[in-house]
N, C-alpha and C positions, 0 to 999 in steps of 0.2 A: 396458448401454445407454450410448450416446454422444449428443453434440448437435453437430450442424454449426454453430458461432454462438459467441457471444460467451461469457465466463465468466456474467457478468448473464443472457444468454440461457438455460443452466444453471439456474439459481438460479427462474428462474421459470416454467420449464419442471417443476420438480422440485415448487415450491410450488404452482402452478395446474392441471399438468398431470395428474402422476403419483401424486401423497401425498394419501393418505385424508385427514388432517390435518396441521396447520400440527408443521414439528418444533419441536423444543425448540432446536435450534442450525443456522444455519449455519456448515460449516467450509469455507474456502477455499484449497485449496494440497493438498501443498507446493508451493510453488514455486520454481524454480529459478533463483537468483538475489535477491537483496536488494531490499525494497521500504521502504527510510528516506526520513525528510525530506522534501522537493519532488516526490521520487520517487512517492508514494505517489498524486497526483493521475494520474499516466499508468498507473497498475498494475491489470491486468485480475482479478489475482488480490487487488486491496482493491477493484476496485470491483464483484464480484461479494458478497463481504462485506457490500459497502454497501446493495447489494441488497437483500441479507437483514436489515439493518437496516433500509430502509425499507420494508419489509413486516411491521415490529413484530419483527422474531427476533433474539432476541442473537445475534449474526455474528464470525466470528474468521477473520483473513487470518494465513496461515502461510508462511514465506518459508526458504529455507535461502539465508544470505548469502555467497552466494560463487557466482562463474560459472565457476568451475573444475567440471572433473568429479571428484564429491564422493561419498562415503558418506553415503547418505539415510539411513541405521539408526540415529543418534542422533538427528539430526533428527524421526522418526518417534516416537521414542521418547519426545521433548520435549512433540509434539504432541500422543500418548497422556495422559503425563501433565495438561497442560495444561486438557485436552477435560473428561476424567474428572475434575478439580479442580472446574472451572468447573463441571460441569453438578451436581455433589454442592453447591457451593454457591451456586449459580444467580446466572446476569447478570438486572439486567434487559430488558425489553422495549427491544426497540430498542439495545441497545448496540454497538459495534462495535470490538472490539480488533486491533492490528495487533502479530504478531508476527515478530519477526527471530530467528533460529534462527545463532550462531554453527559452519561449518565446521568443528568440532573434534572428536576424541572425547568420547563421553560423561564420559568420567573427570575430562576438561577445562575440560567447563563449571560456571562457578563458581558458578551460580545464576541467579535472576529479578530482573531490575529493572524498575519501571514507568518508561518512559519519557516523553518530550513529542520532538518529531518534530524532526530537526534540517536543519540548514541548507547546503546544498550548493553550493559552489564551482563554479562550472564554466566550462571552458576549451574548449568546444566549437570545431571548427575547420569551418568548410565547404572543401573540398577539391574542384573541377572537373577530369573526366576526361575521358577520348574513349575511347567501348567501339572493339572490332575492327570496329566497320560504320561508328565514325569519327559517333557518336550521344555528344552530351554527357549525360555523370552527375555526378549530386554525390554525395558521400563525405561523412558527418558522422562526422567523427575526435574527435585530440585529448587530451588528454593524460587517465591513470584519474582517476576523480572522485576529488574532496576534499572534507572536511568544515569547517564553522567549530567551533572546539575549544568546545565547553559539555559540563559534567558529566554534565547531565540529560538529555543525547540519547540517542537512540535509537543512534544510530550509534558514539557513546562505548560505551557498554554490551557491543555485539557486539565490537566494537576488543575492551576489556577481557575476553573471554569470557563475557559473562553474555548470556542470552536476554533482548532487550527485550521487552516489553510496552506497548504503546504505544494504549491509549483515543483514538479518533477521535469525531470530530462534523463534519456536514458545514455549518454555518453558514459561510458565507464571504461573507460582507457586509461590508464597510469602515464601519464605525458613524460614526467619524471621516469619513469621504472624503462619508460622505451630506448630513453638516456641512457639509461646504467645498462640495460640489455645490450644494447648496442656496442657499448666499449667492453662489453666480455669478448665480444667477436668471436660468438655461439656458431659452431661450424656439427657436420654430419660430416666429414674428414675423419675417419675412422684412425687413422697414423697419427691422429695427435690424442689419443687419450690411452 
């Protein structure tokens, strides 16, 4: 069975649609290509995960880090264990882990680190073309991403060989900024501007 739609679209098609009952896990991925740091806000394969964590189900995004064309067999292999770890000692409700899977052979990887999401660099360029019918395009180039060097990243970890692990939550509220909104004393009072 297939779904024309989104990774989310998936995920709740699986829970609402087709499943007697609620699973005990969603797994999302693998997928191809790395979902670290910043990243992980545009990643269809965490936020189908997310999905399943806000539908109450421990959710885990799976990711083989690297856009080369790669041997899924360790990868696979990581996520076996990983699944079968997790569910023998169970998440709870609602949790949502993000995992980065290091390109390497199995023999290679050094183990598991929990991570915290790291912070990404970036040099994006926009680039203005003219197709063959003489139709302007833009081009998002620019040089491969970069990390900010912290220990406890996600992105350290794969660097170093180990499979991240990386515990997400999706609160994204500025607690601080609601402060400072607040004492602007932001009014639609049209006679005060």
């Amino acid at each position: 069975m297939s779904v024309d739609g989104t990774p989310t679209d998936a995920v709740l098609l699986g829970v609402h649609g087709f499943l007697k009952r609620k699973p005990a896990l969603v797994v999302s991925g693998i997928n191809h290509g790395p979902n670290m740091g910043n990243d992980v806000l545009y990643s269809g394969t965490v936020a189908a995960a997310s999905e399943g964590m806000f539908l109450g189900i421990p959710s885990i995004a799976i990711s083989l880090a690297t856009w080369d064309p790669g041997d899924f067999a360790p990868g696979a292999r990581v996520a076996h264990h990983l699944v079968k770890e997790l569910l023998r000692r169970g998440l709870h409700e609602g949790s949502c882990l993000n995992v980065n899977i290091p390109a390497v052979p199995w023999d290679d990887i050094k183990g598991v680190r929990i991570t915290r999401l790291g912070k990404r660099v970036y040099r994006d360029v926009i680039v203005e073309k003219t197709d063959p019918r003489g139709k302007l395009y833009y081009w998002i180039g620019g040089e491969e991403p970069t990390w900010k060097h912290d220990e406890a990243s996600d992105f350290t970890a794969v660097e170093q060989g180990y499979v991240s692990v990386t515990p997400l939550t999706f609160e994204l509220t500025d607690y601080k900024a609601i402060v400072d909104l607040e004492a602007l004393g932001l009014s639609l009072d049209e006679s005060e501007t």
